[in-house]
N, C-alpha and C positions, 0 to 999 in steps of 0.2 A: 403697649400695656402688658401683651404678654410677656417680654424683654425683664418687666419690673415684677411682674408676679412670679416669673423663674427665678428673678435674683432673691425676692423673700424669702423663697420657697428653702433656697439652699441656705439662708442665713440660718431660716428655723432649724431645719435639720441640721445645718454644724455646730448651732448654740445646744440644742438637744445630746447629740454626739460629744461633744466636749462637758456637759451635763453630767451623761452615763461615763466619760471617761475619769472625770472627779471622784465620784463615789463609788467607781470600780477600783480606783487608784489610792484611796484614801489609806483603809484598811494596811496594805504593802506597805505606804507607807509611814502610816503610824508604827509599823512593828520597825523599821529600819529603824527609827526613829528612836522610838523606845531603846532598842538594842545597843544605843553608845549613850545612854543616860544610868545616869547611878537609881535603887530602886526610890527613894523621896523624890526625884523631880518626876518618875513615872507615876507614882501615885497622885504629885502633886497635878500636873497636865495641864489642859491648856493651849500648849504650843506644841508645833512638829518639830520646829530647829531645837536640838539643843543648847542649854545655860550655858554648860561643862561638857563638852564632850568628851567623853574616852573611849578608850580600846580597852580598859581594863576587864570589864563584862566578856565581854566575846574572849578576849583570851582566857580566862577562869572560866568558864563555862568549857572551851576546847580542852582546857590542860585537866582540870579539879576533875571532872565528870567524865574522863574518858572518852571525849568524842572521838576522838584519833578509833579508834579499836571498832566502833560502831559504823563512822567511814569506810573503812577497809571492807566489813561485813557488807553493804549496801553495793559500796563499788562492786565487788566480788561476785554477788548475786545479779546486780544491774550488768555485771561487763557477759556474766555467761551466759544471762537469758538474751542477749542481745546476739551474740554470736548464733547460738542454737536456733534462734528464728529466724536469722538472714541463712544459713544452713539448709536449713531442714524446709523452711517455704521458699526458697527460691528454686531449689528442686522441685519442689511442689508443684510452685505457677507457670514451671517450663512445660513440667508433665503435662498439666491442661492446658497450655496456649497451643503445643507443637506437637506432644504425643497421641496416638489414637489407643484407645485401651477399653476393653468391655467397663459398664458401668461408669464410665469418665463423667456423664453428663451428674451424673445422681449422686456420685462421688462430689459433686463439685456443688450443686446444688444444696446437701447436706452441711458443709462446711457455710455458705452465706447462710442457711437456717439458723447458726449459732450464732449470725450478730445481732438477733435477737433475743437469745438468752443472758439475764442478768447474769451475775460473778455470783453474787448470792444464794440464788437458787441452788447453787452444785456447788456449795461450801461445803456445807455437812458430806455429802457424797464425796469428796477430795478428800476430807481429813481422814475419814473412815477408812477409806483404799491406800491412804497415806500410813497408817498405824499398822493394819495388815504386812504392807511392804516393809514396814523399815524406817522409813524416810520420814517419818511426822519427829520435831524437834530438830531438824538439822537442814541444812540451807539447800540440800538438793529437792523439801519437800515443798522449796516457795520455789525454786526455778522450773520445774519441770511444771507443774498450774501454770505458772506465768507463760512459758510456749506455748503452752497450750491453749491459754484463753487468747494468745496473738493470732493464734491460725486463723480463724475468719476475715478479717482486716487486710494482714499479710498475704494470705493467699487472692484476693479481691485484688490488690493491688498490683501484684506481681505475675498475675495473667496479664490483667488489660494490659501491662509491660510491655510485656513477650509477644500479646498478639497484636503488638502494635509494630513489631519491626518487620519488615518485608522480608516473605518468605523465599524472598530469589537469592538474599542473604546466604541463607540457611542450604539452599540450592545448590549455591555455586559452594560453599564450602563442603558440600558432602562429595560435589565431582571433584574436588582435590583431596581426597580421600579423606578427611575429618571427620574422624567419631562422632558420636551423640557427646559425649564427655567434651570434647575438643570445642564443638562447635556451642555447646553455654558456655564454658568459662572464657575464651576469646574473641563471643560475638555479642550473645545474649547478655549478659551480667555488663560487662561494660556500656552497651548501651541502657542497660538500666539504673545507672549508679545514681539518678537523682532522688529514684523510687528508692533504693534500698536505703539510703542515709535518710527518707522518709520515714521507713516503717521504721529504721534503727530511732530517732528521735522521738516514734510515737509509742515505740517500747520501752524504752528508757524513763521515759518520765513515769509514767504511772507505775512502771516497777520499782523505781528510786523510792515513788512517793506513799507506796501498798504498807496498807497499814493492819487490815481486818486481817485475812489471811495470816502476816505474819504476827499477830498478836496471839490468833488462833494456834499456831505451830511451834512459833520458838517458846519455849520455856527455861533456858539457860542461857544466862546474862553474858557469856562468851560468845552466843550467836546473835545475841541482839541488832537489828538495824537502824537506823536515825530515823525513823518514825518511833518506832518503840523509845529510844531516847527521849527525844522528843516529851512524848508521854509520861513518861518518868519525872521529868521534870513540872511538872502539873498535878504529883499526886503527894510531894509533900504538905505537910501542915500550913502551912507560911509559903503563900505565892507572892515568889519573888521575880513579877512581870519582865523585868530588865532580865533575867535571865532566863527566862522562856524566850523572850524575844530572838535575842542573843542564839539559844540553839535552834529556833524557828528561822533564823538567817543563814545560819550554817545550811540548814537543810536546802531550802530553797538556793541559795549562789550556784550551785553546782548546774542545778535542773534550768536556771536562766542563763548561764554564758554555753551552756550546752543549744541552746533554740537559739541563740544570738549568734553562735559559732556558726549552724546549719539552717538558720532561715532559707537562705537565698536556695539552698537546696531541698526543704522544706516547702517551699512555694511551690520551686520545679515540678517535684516529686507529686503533688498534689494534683498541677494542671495536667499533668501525661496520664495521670492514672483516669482521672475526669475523661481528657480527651479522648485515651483507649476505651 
């Protein structure tokens, strides 16, 4: 009897699960959907498959609208702030796993206090410090926020890392005379690489996909990124759905063969940081 109430049990919750997975999925893909349909059969709907499919949308959408110029801007911004946080916090979490230093603990403590600070909250305060410096209007003043609001995450991550590798490691490389320098980049970091292609994937997306922030900063259509595109295409007179679609897919392919490339290292990265 109970043999048959465990088998229900899991029918229900995988009828449920595949439930939530339909109408999570739906949305995605009605835009794909939309996006190789001319704008009458989008208005007309109905069905997911396309009548007439074409490529014609998507490509007039990338070529007409300057998408090309707006990619470059995005890439550009997504490629440095990804660099700068594996950089700058992986020195970080070495510092706290392995170094002893006045104030470490309150130092460290301070940085997980900011994961629970919204982005919002300290907009106004970024842009204001941003206009003072320099930087408001121009793409150094959406990358350097973006490191910034990674440090909590990033630093959490890439301690439990470091203090997860044995420190007889670190031992026996210091009696073969190995710097501090020497003994992260050819002990520490390698054994971390699951964690680091982690936080590099957890960075990446929401700064591909950061739209508040840079709405708030760029105001010159030369610095524009594919969100702000994006948006653009939604404020003419005449919504023409097929081509919002169209650069809503653009946006998104990038942000999913990127988590499809790094899953399995995305998992990894996950369970170590957990385990540590």
């Amino acid at each position: 009897m109970s043999a048959v109430r465990a088998w229900a049990a899991r029918i229900v919750v995988g009828g449920l699960l595949l439930l939530y997975a339909a109408i999570s999925l739906y949305p995605f893909l009605w835009m794909v959907s939309a996006a190789f349909k001319d704008q009458y059969e989008v208005v007309a709907g109905g069905h997911l498959i396309p009548h007439r499919p074409t490529l014609r949308t998507i490509v007039d959408t990338w070529q007409e609208l300057h998408f090309f110029d707006y990619f470059l801007n995005s890439l550009k911004v997504t490629a440095l702030t990804v660099v700068l946080v594996l950089a700058i916090y992986a020195a970080a979490g070495y510092a706290f796993a392995v170094l002893r230093f006045p104030g470490r603990t309150a130092l460290y403590r301070m940085f997980m206090a900011l994961l629970f600070v919204p982005g919002v909250a300290v907009l106004l305060p970024i842009v204001l410090l941003e206009n003072r410096l320099g930087l408001l209007g121009g793409h150094w003043g959406l990358i350097l926020p973006f490191v910034n609001g990674s440090a909590p995450l990033a630093v959490l991550m890439l301690t439990n890392a470091f203090e997860a590798v044995p420190a007889e490691l670190r031992e026996a490389a210091r009696v073969d005379g190995a710097g501090e320098l020497r003994i992260f980049g050819t002990i520490y970091l390698p054994l971390a690489r699951p964690v680091l292609i982690t936080i590099a994937v957890l960075t990446a997306i929401p700064t591909w996909n950061e739209y508040l922030l840079t709405r708030v900063s760029l105001n010159d259509p030369d610095t524009y990124t594919l969100p702000i595109a994006l948006q653009n295409l939604q404020s003419g007179a005449v919504q023409h759905y097929n081509v919002l679609m169209a650069g809503a897919l653009i946006v998104v392919i990038p942000v999913i063969l990127l988590f499809a490339a790094a899953q399995r290292y995305v998992v990894n990265g996950l369970m170590g940081a957990v385990k540590a």
